[in-house]
N, C-alpha and C positions, 0 to 999 in steps of 0.2 A: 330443716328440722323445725320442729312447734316446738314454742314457745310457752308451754304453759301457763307461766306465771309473767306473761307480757301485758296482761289484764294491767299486774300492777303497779306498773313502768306509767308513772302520769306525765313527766316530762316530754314535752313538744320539742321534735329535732327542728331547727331551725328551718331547717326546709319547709314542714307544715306548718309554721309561724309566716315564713315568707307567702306561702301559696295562701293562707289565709289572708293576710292583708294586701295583698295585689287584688285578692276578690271581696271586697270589702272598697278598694281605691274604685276600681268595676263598676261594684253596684253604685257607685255616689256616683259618678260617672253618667250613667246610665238612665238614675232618676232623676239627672240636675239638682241635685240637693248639695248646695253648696255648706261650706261649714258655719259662716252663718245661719243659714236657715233652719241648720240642725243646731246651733245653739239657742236660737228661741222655741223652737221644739220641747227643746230641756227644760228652756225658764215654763214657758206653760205648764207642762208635763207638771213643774215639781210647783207651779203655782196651783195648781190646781189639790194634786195631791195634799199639801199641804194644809189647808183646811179641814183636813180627814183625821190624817195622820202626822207621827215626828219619822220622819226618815233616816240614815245613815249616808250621808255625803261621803265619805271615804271609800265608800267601797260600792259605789253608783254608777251603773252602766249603763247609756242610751246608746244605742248605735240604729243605722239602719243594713239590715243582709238582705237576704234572700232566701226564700220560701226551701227548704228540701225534700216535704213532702209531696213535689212535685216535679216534672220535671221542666217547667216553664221559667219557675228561677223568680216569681215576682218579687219583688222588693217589698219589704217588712220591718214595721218598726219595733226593735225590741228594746225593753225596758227592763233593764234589774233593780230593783229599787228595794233595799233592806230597810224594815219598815221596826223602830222602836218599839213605839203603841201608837196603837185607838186613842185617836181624842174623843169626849163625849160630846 
């Protein structure tokens, strides 16, 4: 049967919670990017930023995944970083 209205079902069953981070343990894995290395990532990342802009640290996400618009899968850094203001 479809689902119509499963659009707006946003909760992740645990399953795809699990399969997400087994591919995530994968890719770090994969890169050698051990969790140090990804924590001075972050300090630069937000050192650098910083001088720009004020950020929101609560709700701050570096990771590194994997590409999907491909199918090779390379390893990518992504940054959510919620931005205050413009410093001038």
């Amino acid at each position: 049967m479809f689902d119509l209205f499963g659009f707006l079902n946003t909760k992740a069953s645990s399953k795809d919670v699990a399969k997400e981070r087994l591919k995530l343990v994968l890719v770090h894995d994969r890169t050698n990017c051990t969790p140090e290395l990804l924590e001075l990532l972050k300090t630069d990342i937000l050192s650098s930023i910083s001088e720009h802009v004020d950020y929101d640290t609560s709700n701050l996400d570096i990771k590194i995944t994997r590409t999907r618009d491909d199918s090779s899968g390379r390893p990518v850094l992504v940054a959510s970083i919620p931005i205050k203001n413009m410093k001038r």
